[in-house]
Steps between C-alpha positions, in 0.01 A plus 500: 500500500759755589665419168249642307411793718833595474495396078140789490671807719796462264298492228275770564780691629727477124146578355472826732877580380388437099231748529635730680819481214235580227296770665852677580603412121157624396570885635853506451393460112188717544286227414153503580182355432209655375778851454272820413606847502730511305513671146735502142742706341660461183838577400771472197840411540792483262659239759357311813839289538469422887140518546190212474191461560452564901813699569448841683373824447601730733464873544718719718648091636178340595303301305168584364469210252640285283554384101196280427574501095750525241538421148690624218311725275556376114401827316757753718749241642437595844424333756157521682478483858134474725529664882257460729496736779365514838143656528529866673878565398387774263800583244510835256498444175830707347669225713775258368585138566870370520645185506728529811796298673484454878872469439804356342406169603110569543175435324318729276181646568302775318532850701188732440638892500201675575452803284284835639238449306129614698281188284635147601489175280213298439463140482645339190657874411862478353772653655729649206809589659697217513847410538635153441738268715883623421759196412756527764740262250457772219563745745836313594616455158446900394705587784731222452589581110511847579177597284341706778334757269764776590559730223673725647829332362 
């Protein structure tokens, strides 16, 4: 008997453990059921190198939503991206999304600069400032062959 008493409270307690792993994995993503309040913006890219679908965006560091869409646009070569913002974060709409580095070594997220604007975006509006990720090995190699744009010479 005190076999399988002790077989049920170790069970129940590595089935305690497993859902307490996914509800913590659940908001850590920012997954949740039933999710409303959120709406879409729209935005063009010439390069999303560092970004997918459900990486960050952030304005002024904290996050207010994140990528839910991209795919590459076959009549201007760019590449369209879907963000779905929090409900109540109200953004003007002269502002301009970047594709930023949290560092050397960090991910990329897209930064909203928020313009001055008085009338703020609507759902499924498209932002049209937009800046695109910068290649930190093309970057390297200008400044390594020596063709930094200075004309000075």
């Amino acid at each position: 008997m005190s076999e399988s008493t002790t077989e049920v409270l170790v069970g129940g307690a590595v089935l305690a453990v497993a859902i307490g792993f996914l509800v913590y994995a659940g908001q850590a993503t920012g997954f949740s059921i039933g999710k409303t309040g959120d709406y879409p913006l729209t935005a063009s890219f010439r390069s999303v190198e560092g970004v997918t679908v459900g990486t960050d965006v952030r304005l002024a560091g904290v996050k207010i939503g994140t990528i839910s869409e991209m795919k590459l646009n076959p009549v201007t070569f760019r590449a369209d991206m879907q963000l779905t913002v929090k409900d109540g974060i109200l953004i003007p709409d002269d502002s301009a999304a970047v594709i930023s580095s949290e560092g050397l070594l960090g991910g990329n997220f897209v930064e909203i600069y928020p313009g001055g604007s008085p009338d703020n975006f609507e759902p499924g509006d498209e932002i049209d400032d937009t800046q695109g990720a910068v290649s930190l090995i093309s970057l390297l190699m200008k400044y390594v062959s020596g063709s930094g744009g200075d004309s000075s010479q």
